[in-house]
C-alpha positions as a printed Julia matrix, in Angstrom:
364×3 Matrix{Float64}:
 -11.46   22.18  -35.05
  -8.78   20.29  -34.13
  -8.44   16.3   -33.09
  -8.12   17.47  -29.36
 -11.69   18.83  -29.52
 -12.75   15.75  -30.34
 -11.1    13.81  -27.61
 -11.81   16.32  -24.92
 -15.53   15.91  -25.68
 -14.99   11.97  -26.11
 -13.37   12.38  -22.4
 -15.79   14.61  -21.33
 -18.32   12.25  -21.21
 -16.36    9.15  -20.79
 -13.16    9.87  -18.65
 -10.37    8.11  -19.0
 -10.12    8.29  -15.62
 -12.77    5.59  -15.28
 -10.97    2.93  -17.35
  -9.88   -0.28  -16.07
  -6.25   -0.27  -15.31
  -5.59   -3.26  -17.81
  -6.48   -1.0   -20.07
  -5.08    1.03  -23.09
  -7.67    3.98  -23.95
  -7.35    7.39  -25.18
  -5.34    8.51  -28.21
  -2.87    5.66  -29.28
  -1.54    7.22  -32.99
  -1.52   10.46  -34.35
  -1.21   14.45  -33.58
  -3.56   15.84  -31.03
  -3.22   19.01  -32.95
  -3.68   18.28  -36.57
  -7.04   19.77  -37.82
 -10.37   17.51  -37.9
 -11.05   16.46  -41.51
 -13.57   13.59  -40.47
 -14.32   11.45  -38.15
 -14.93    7.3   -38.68
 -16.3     5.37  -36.01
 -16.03    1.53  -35.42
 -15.67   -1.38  -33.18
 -12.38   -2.37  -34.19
  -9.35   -0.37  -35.73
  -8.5    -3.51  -38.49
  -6.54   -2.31  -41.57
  -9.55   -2.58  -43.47
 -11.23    0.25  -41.42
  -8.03    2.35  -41.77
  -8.52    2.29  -46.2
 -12.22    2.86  -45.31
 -11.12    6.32  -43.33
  -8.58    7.25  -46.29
 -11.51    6.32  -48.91
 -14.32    8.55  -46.83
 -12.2    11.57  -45.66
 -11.36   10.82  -42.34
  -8.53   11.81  -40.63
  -9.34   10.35  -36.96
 -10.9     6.95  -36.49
 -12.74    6.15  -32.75
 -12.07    3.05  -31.91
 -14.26    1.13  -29.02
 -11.34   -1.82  -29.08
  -7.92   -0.2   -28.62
  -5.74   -1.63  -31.39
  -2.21   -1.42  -29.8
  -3.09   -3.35  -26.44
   0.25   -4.62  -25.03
   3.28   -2.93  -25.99
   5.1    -2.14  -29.66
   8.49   -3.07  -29.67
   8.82   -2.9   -33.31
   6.45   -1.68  -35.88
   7.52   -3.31  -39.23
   3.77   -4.98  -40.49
   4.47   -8.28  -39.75
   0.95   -8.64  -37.81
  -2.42   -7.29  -38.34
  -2.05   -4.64  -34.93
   1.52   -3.31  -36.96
   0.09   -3.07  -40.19
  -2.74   -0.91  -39.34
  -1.08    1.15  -37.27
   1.47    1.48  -40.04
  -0.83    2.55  -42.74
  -2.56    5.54  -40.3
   0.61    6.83  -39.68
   0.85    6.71  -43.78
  -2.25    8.38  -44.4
  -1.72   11.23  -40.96
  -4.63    9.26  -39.6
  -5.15    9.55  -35.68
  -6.73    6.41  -33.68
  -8.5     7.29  -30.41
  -9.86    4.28  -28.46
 -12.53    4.34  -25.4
 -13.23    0.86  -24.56
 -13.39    0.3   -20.68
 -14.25    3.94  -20.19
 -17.13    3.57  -21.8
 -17.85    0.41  -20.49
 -17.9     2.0   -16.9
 -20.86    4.98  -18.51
 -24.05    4.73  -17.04
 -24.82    5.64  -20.88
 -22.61    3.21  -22.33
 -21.84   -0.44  -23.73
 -24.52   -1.68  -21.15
 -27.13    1.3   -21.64
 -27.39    0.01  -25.08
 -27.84   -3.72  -24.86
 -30.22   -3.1   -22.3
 -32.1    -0.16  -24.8
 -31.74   -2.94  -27.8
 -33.74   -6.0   -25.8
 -36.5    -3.42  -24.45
 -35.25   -3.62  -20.76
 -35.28   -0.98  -18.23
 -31.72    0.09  -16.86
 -31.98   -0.07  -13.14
 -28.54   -0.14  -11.16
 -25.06   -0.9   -12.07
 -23.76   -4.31  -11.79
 -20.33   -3.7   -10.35
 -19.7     0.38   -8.93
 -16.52    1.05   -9.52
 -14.7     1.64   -6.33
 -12.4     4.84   -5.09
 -14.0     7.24   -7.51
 -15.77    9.43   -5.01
 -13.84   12.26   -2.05
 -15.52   14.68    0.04
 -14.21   18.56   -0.17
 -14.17   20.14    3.44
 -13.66   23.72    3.06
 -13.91   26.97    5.06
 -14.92   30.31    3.28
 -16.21   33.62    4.77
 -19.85   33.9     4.58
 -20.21   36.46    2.44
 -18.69   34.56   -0.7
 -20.26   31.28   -0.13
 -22.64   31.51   -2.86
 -20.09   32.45   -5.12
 -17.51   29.54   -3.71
 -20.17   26.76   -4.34
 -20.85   28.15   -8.13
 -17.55   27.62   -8.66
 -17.1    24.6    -7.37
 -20.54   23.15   -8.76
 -19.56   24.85  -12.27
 -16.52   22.44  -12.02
 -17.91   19.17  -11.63
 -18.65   19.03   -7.74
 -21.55   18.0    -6.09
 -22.93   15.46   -8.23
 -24.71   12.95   -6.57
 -26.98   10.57   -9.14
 -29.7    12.38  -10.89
 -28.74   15.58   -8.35
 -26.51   18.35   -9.21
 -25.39   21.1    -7.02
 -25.68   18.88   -3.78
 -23.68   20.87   -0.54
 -23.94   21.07    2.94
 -23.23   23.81    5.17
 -22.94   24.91    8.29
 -21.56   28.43    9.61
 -19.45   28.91   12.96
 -16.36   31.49   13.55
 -12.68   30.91   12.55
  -9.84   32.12   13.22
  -6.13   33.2    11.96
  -3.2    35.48   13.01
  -1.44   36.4     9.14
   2.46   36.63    9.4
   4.65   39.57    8.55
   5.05   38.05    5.22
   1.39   37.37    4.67
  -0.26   39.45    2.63
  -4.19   39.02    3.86
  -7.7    39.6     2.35
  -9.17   39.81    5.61
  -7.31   40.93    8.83
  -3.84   42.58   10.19
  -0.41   40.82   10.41
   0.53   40.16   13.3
  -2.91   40.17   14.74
  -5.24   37.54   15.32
  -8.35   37.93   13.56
 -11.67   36.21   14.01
 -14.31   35.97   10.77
 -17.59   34.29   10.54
 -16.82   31.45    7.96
 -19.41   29.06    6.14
 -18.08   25.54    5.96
 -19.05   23.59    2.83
 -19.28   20.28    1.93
 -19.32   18.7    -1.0
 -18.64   15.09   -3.53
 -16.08   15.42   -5.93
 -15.75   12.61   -8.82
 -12.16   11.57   -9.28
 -12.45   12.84  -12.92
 -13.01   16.6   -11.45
 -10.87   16.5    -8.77
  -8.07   18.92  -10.26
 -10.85   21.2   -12.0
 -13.1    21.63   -8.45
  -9.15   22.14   -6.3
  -8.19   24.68   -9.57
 -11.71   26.08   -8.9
 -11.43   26.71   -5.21
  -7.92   28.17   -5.43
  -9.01   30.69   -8.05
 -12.22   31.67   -6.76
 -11.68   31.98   -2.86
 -10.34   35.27   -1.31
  -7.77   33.42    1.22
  -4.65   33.89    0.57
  -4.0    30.36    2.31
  -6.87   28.17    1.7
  -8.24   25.49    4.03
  -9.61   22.7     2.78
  -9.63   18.86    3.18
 -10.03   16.3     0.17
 -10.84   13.59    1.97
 -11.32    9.66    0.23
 -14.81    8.13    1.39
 -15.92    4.62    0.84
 -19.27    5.31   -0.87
 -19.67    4.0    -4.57
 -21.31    5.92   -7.6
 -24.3     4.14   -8.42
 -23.78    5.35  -11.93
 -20.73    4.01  -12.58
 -18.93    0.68  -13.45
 -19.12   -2.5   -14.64
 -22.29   -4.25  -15.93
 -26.07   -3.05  -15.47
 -29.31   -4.68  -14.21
 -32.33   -3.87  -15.98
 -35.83   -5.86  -16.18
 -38.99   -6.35  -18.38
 -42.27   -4.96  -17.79
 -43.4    -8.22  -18.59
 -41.73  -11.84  -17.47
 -40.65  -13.78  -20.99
 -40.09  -17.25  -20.65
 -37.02  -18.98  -21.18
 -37.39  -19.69  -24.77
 -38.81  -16.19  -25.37
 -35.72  -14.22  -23.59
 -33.12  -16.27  -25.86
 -35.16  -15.91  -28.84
 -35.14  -12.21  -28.47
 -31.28  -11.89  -27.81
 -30.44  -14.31  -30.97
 -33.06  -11.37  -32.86
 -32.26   -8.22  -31.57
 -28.51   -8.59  -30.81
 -27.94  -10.91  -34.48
 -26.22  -13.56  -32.71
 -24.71  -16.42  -34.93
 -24.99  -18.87  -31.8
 -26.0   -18.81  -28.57
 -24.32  -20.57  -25.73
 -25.89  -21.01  -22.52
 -26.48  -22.79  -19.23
 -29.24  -25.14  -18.19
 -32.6   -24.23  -18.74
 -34.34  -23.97  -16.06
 -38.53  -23.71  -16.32
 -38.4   -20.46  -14.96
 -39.47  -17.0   -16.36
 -37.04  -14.19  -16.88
 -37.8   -10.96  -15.44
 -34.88   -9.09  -14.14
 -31.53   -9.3   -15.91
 -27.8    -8.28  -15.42
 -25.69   -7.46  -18.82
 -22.29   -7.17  -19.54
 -20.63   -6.05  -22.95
 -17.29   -7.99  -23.69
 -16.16  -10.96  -21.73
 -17.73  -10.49  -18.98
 -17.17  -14.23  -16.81
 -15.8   -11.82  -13.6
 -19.0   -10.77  -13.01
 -21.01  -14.13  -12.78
 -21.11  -13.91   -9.04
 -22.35  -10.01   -8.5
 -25.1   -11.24  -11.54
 -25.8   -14.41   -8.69
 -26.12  -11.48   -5.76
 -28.01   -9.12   -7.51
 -30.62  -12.1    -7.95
 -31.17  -11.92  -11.7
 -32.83  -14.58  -13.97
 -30.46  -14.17  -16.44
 -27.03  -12.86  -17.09
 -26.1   -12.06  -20.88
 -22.56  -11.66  -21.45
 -19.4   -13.27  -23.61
 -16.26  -15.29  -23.65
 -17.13  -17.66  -21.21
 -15.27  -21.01  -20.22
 -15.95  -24.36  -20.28
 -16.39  -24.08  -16.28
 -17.8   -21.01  -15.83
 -21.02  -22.46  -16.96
 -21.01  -24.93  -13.84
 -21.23  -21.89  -11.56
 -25.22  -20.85  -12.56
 -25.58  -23.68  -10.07
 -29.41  -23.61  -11.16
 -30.03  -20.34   -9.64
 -29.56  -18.46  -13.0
 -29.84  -18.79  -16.49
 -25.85  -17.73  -18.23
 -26.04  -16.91  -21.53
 -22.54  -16.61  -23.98
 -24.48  -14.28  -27.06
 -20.45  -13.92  -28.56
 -18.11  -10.97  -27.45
 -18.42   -9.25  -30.81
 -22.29   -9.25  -30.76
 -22.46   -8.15  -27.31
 -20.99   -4.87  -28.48
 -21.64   -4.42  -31.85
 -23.88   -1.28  -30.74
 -21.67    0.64  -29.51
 -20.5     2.25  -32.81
 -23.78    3.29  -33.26
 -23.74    4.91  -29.27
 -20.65    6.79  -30.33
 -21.62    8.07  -33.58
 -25.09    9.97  -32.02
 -23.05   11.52  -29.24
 -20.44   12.77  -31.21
 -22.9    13.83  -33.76
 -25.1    15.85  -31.18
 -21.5    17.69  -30.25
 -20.12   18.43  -33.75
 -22.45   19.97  -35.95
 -20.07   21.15  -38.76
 -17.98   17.98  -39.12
 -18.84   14.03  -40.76
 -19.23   11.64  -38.04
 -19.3     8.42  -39.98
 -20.17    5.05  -38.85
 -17.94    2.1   -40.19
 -19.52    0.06  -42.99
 -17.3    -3.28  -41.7
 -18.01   -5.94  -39.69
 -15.2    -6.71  -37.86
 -16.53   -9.9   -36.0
 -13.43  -12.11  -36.37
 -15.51  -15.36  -35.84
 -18.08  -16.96  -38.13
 -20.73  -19.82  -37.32
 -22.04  -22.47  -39.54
């Protein structure tokens, strides 16, 4: 197997697609092709976790945190980002880094915080926008069935827990091929008239050149029709942040004493308490301050994130309890998320989770 397996199953279930535009995901060092030795998961890609790949076999570490962020204009080890990056090319060790794109998941960063306090995932926080187009095609009835395999087989047609979603409707079209045409159905020169099934169907941006290839290849038309047309409609499976709830309300001093347990926080940071019970909660992996107002209009009684300000903490405004748990904690998990996916997909290869903790702050 080679390292591209690995990242086209990585991408297969997180697109890149899907990450923020900020954002510097996918493979940053190494050769696509070199053959899969091992593979070391962890939160951060520190020098420390390169030696721990060399010591353990590993020839591709998957990074959650991307460790070249801005640009390289040198690479001589004079910070931590060069040094590592220096040492993997060393030791023909490839770095591969899904951050945001798995952030976005509906099985990702937020899945798991939400799985680790005992919460029920309900909705995303923030859908991510523009990820959605409707395919408008024409196709004579007779291969319809075969069309919408196609196109289903590629990614199309996915709405929520639904697969294989269409509509369709038949009527007559019609089509005069010119002396250079060359046509499945009809003469040149001659207008022709078939009866034609029109199908409609979603297409995810990630699929959008797999369902077009798919069409194309699989429909008898020489000249295909078909619209791909942008709609406003958000997946409610994907994006930013995730609401979730108990089965049972905790009170105030029961919700924070089950984050500080169950997600090991050093400290906790949060807003004013404020007598009430805590039911229904919004999460957010990372720094996740942005989102303080969709966690106020979803109505939550708490919103557990990281890295916020000073000020941010002013805007609970007593209708919500904000809680900082640290950035690190927040996503410590997701190692752990990686490493059973990948180990579910590769059978015959180590998937190894990182023995480091790479939380770069300490508490007293």
């Amino acid at each position: 197997m080679q390292i591209q397996g690995v990242i086209d199953l990585l991408e297969a279930w997180a697109p890149r697609s899907y990450a923020e535009d900020f954002d510097n995901t996918g493979l940053l060092v190494g050769d696509r092709h070199a053959t899969l030795k091992g593979i070391l998961v962890s939160l951060d890609c520190l020098e420390a976790v390169v030696d721990e790949a060399v010591e353990r076999g590993c020839n591709m570490i998957v990074s959650f945190h991307p460790i070249i962020f801005k640009g390289l204009k040198k690479i001589t080890g004079s910070d931590y980002v060069q040094r590592a990056v220096l040492k993997a090319i060393k030791h023909d060790i490839a770095i591969y880094a899904i951050h945001t794109a798995l952030d976005n998941n509906w099985e990702g960063v937020n899945h798991q915080i939400l799985q680790t306090l005992g919460a029920t995932k309900s909705s995303v926080l923030i859908p991510k926008a523009n990820t959605l187009k409707k395919l408008v095609t024409y196709v004579p009835q007779a291969e319809s069935k075969g069309l919408l395999d196609a196109l289903f087989a590629a990614g199309a047609g996915a709405i929520g827990d639904y697969s294989e979603c269409a509509f369709t409707s038949t009527g007559e079209g019609s089509f005069k091929p010119g002396e250079a045409a060359d046509p499945a159905l009809g003469k040149q020169g001659e207008r022709h008239y078939e009866s034609e099934t029109r199908i409609e169907v979603l297409v995810p941006f990630h699929c959008e050149s797999a369902v077009i290839k798919a069409l194309l290849s699989t429909h008898s038309y020489e000249e295909v029709a078909y619209d791909l047309i942008p709609i406003s409609n958000t997946d409610k499976q994907l994006g930013m942040g995730m609401i979730g709830s108990f089965e049972t309300p905790l009170s105030e001093a029961e919700f924070l004493a089950l984050l500080k347990e169950r997600m090991h926080c050093g400290g906790i940071r949060h807003s004013k308490l404020l007598g009430k019970s805590i039911q229904k909660i919004a999460v957010l992996g990372g720094s996740g301050a942005f989102a303080i107002g969709a966690a106020k209009a979803a109505g939550v009684d708490a919103y557990v994130s990281a890295d916020f300000k000073y000020h941010d903490f002013f805007s609970a405004e007593q209708r919500l309890l904000l809680v900082d748990i640290g950035h690190y904690e927040s996503e410590q998990y997701t190692k752990n998320l990686i490493v059973q996916y990948l180990t579910k997909k590769i059978t015959n290869f180590a998937v190894l989770l990182s023995e480091i903790n790479t939380n770069p702050i300490f508490y007293l």
